[in-house]
N, C-alpha and C positions, 0 to 999 in steps of 0.2 A: 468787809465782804466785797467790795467794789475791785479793789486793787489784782486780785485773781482772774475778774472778767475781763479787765481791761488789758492783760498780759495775755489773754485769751485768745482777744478780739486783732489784736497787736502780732501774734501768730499766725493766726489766719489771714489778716494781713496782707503781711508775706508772702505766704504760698501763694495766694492769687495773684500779687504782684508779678512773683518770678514764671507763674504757671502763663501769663499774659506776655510776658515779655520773652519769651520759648517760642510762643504761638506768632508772635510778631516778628520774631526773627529769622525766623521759618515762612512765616511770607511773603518775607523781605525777596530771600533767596530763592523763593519758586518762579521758575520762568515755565507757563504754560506751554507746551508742545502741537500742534495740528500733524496727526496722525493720517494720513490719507489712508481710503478704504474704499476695493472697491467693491459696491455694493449690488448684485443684480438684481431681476425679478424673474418668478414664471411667467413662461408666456403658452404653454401649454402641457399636460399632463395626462400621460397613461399608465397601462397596465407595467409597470417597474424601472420606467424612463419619461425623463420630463428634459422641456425645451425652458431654456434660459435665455435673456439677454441682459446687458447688460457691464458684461465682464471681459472685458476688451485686452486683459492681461493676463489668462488665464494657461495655462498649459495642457498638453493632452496629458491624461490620468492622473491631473492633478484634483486633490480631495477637496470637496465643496459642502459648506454645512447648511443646511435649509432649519425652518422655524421646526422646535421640538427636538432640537439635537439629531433628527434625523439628518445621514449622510451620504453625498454620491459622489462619484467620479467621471470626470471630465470625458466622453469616448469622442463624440461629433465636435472636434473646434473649426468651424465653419465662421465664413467674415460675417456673419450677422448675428448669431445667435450659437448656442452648445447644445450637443446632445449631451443627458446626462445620464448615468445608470443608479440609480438608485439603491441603497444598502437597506432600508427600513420602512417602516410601515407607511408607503406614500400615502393610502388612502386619506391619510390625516391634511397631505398638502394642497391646495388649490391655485390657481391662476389668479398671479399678484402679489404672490407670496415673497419674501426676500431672500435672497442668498447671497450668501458670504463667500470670500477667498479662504483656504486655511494657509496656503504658500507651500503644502506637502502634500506628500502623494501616498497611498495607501499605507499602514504599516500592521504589525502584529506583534503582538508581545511574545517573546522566547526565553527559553529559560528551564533549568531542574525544576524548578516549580509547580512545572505544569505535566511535569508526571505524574499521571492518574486520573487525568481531570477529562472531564467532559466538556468542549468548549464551542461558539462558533467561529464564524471564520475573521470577527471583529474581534475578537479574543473576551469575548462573553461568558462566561462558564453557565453551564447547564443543567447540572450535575447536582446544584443544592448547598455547595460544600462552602460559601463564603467565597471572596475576593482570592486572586491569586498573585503569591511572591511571584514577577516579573522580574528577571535579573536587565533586559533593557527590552529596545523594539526593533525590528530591520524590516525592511520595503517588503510585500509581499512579490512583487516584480523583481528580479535580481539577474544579471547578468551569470551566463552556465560559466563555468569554471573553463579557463582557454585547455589547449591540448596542450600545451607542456606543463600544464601543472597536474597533469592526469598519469596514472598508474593502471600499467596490466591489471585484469584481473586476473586474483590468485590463488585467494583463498574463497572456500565453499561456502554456500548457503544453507545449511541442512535444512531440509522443510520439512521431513519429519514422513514424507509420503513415498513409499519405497518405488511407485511407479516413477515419482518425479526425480528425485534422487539419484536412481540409478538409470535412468532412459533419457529424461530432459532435465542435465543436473542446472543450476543456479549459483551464479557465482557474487559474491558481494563487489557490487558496485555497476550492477547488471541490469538491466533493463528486461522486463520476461511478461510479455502480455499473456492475460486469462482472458480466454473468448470462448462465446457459446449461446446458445439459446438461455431463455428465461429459465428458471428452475433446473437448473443442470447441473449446480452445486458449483458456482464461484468464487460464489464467498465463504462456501466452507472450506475452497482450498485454503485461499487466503489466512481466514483466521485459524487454520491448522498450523499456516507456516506463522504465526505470530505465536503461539502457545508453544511450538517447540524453540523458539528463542530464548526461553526463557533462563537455559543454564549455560546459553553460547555467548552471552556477554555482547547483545544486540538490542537496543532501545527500537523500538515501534513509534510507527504512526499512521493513525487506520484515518484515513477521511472518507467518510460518507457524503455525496454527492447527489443530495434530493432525493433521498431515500423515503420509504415508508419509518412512519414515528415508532410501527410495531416491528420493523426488521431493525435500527436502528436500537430499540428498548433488546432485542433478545440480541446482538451481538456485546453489548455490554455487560448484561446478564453474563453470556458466555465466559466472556475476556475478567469479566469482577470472580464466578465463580471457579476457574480455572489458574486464580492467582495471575492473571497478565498484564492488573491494569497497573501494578508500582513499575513498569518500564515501556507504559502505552501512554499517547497523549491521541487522544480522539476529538477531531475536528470535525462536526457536524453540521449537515442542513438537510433539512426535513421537503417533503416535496410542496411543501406549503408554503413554504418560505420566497421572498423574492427571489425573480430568474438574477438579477444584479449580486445576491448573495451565493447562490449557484457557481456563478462562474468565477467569484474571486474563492471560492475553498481552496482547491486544489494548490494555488501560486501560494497560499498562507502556509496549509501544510505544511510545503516545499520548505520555505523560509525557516519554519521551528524544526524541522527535519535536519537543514544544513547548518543550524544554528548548533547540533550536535557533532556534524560529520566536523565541522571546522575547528574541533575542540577536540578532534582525534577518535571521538567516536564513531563506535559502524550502527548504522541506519536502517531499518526498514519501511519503507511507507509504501501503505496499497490506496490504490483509486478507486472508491467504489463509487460510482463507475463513472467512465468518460463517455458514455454515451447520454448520460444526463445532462451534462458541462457542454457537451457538442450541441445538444437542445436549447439549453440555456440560451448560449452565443447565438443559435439563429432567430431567437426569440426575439433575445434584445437589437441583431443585426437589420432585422426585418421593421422592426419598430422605429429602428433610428434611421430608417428609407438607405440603408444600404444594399448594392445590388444582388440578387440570388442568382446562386450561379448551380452545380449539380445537386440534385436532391434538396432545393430552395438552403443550401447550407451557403453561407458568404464563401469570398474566393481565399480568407485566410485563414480559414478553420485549419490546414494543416498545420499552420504558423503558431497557433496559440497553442497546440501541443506537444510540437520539436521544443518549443522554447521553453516548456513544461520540461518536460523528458530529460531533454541533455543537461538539464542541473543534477541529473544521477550519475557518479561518478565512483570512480577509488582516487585521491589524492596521496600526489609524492609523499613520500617519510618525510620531508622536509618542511612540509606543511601541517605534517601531524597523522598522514595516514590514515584518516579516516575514511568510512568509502557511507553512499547513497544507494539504495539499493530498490530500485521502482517493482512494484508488480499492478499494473495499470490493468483495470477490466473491462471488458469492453459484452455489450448483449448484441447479438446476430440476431437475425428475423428470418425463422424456416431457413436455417445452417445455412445462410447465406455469405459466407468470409470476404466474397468479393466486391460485399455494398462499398460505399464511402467511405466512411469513418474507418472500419475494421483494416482497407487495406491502407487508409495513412497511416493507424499506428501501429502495422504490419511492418510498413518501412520503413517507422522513427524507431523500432526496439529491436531486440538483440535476439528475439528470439518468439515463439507465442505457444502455448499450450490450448489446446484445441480439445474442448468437452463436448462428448458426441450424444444428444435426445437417445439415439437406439440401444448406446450404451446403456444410459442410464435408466431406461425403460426395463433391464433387460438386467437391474438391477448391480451392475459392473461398476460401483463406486470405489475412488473416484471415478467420474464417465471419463476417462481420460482417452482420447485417440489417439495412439500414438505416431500412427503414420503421418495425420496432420500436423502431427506439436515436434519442436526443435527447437534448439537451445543451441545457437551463434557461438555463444564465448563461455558458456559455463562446463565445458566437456574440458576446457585447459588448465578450471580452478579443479575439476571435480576428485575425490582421493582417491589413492593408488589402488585399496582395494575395490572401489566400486568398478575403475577402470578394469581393472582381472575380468569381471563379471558381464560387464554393461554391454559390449558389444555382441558377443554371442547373446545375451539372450535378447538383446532388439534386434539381432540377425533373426535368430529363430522366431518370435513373437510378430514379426514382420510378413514370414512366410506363412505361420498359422492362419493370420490374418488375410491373406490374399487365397490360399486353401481352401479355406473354409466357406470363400462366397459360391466357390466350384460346389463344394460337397454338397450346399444347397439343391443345389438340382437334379440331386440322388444317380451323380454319376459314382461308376464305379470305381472304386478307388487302388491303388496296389497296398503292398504293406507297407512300402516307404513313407507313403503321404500320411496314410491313417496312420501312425507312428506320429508325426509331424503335427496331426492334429491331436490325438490326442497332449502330447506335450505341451503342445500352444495350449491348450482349454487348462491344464495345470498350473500354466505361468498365469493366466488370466486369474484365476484362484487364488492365487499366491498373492497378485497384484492387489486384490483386493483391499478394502479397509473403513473403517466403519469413522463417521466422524470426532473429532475432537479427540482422537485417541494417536496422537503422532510415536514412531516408533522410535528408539535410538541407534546409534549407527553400528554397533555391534550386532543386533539383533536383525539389523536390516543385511548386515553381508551374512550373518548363518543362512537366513531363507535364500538369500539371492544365490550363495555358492550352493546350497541343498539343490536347487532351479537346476543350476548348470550342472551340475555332474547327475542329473537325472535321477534324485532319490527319491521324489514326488512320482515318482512314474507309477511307482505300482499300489500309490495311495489311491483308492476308489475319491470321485469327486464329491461326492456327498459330504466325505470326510476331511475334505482340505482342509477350510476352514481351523478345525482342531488342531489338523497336524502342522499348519502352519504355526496356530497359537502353540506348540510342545515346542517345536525350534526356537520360538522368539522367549521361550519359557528358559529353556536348554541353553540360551546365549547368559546368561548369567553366570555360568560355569566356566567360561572363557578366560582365561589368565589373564591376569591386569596387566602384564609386558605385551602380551601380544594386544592386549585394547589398544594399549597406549602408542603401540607402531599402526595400527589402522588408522590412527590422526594423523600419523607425521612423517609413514614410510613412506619412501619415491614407488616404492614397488612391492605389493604382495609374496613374499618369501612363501618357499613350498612347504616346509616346517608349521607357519602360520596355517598355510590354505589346508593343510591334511591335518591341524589341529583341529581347525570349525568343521571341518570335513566330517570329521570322527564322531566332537559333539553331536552335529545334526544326525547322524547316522543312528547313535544309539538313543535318542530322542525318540526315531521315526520307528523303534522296531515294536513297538504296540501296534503299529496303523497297518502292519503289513497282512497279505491276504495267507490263507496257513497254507495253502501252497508254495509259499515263496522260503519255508522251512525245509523242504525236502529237497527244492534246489540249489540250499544257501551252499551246499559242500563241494559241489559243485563251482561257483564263483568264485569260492574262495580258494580250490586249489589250482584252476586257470589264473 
């Protein structure tokens, strides 16, 4: 019975033996390292910015970790001490606290991944869904792409809104500010032009900038119910959230935005809005005693948002061809366009669409004004047929427009003008359009060619509405050859124009008044 335990005992042994002599060997060969680090403290603390000292080797916007994993950024490197901007819930930190180097500077995780996700500007998600596949991470700060590696714009943007399309068209790779008073409908242009992306082969990215939690909750709503969100990545911050998380959304955005364009993909990202982000920065400017200069904004607020902007681009074929496509938002105060802010990113973008209170008062949705909104570069991407169309009728809708303030004041008019006006009050009809309901581009050149050859004339206005919807109904009957040249012809053929011509024609012939029977034999034998 012994002889078993003792072959036992004689095993184990061993293993200890060798298990000791591994351990020993391995201590033999460790040579202890001293790590330098350098370590700071707070030396004071506010509302989204705290002072440090301590870190004598630090860099501007380089990323700094404080107690609780909370994290900020380097803005004030001053010889004695740092401003910092704070990313997280400072209230937690106090004076004395320590902080770390991390040796980088801001970054965000991009990637397919994060199609559909709801995230913040730390790359957090929001949304409930579990952890997100990152394919890697890039700087939210990135240098704009130089000018030779830039591409005309060429091809169009459809937004899907027939006022914008064919008056202030949008070209990918374009820069196209939305300005206006509060409640004027900004953001429903916006998320109109993201809903009709959805069959043009153009990934999204909506950033919300200190928004309310409940306009935030119902543009998701929207974009989830509308099928948007499998080619949307939504980067969010709430108006609660720190001013230091505010201002780095936008540069994050940008980054998972161009992490597409540079892979050949086309882009669209909106800013909701920059007049939040422009708050932010003079939050934290004001806080970290830097000097105020107009409208207590610092003197580099245009700076933080050229350097925004000009990462929207169209890149050579050689690079892949992908283009960046901004529509930045900005809010006015009592239609004031030539405050601060409004007219820097008046001169950083390519173009601005301008939503007018009296419009929209006045029920003219989108409130779009056209005399004030224009479009820099997208008239050269925009298609041949909207080009046939576009000019007369913003000639004529320009003169309605300037008519019409005269007709106010019950001057007498000739028949030329009342002619002029009533047609302008047609087009304005026509313009119309109710939200989330974006149109397609065949349906949009039926009404627009109906517009211009005057076949709405003799519709009573009560009934536009309808007979707009029987044209955009009637555009389905449009031959699949002639669609297929509205995408890609240089130029509107007369063959095509007297095709849709006809369509709308025999569409319109319910709406017409029964007088316009006894004259038809008439017209038609002149």
């Amino acid at each position: 019975m012994k002889e078993p335990i003792s072959r036992e005992a004689e095993g184990l042994k061993n293993v200890f033996d060798s298990a000791f002599a591994g351990i020993s060997q391995v201590r033999k060969s460790f040579k202890p390292q001293l790590m330098p680090r350098e370590v700071g403290t707070i030396t004071g603390i506010a509302t989204g910015i705290a002072k440090v000292s301590g870190l004598p080797g630090v860099g501007f916007e380089e990323l700094v970790q404080f107690q609780g994993d909370v994290l900020g950024i380097a803005f004030n490197v001053d010889a004695d001490e740092i401003g910092v901007v704070l990313l997280g819930e400072y209230w937690r930190l106090h004076t004395g606290d320590e902080v770390q180097r991390t040796g980088r500077v801001m970054d965000v995780a991009v990637g397919e991944g994060l199609l559909g996700r709801v995230i913040d500007p730390l790359g957090r998600p929001l949304d409930g869904n579990g952890p997100m596949a990152a394919s890697e991470r890039l700087p939210i700060e990135r240098p704009a792409p130089p000018i030779m590696d830039r591409a005309p714009v060429t091809v169009p943007l459809q937004s899907g809104l027939k006022v914008i399309d064919a008056l202030i068209p949008i070209g990918r790779g374009q820069r196209e500010l939305i300005l206006g008073d509060r409640q004027t409908g900004k953001t429903t242009i916006a998320i109109d032009t993201i809903l009709n992306q959805r069959d043009h082969n153009v990934l999204c990215v909506y950033c919300a900038i200190g928004q309310r939690a409940s306009a935030v909750a119902k543009a998701v709503a929207t974009l989830r119910e509308k099928g948007a969100m499998e080619y949307t990545v939504l980067v969010v911050t709430e108006g609660n959230d720190p001013p230091g998380l505010t201002y780095i959304a936008p540069y994050a955005a940008t980054s998972i935005a161009e992490h597409f364009m540079e892979a050949g993909r086309d882009v669209l990202i909106v800013y909701d809005d920059l007049t939040h982000h422009a708050r932010a920065y003079r939050e934290l400017s004001l806080l970290l005693r830097r000097p105020p200069g107009r409208e207590a904004f610092p003197g580099d607020i245009f700076y933080i948002h050229s350097r925004l902007l000009e990462r929207a681009t169209h890149l050579r074929e050689e690079l892949g061809g992908g283009s960046l496509t901004a529509l930045p938002i900005i809010e006015t105060e009592a239609q004031n366009i030539s405050a601060y802010i409004p007219t820097n990113l008046i001169s950083i973008t390519d173009g601005q669409i301008y939503l007018s209170p009296s419009l929209f008062e006045l029920g003219v949705l989108p409130a779009v004004d056209v005399g004030k909104s224009v479009s820099r570069v997208g008239g050269k991407a925009q298609r041949a047929a909207f080009r046939a169309v576009a000019g007369d009728l913003k000639l004529a809708y320009a003169q309605f427009e300037e008519l019409e303030t005269f007709a106010r004041f019950g001057a007498r008019l000739d028949q030329d003008t009342r002619k002029i006006i009533e047609h302008g009050r047609q087009i304005r009809a026509c313009l119309k359009q109710p939200e989330f309901a974006p149109v397609a581009v065949p349906a949009q050149i039926a009404v627009l060619l109906a517009l211009t050859v005057e076949l709405f004339d003799e519709v009573a206005l009560d009934r536009m509405t309808d007979a707009e919807q029987a044209v955009r109904q009637a555009a389905a009957e449009i031959p699949s050859e002639v669609c297929k040249r509205l995408e890609t012809a240089e130029q509107l053929s007369d063959e095509d124009r007297a095709t849709i011509i006809a369509i709308a024609r025999k569409s319109l012939e319910g709406f017409q008044p029964e007088t316009e029977s006894e004259a038809q034999p008439e017209v038609t034998l002149s």
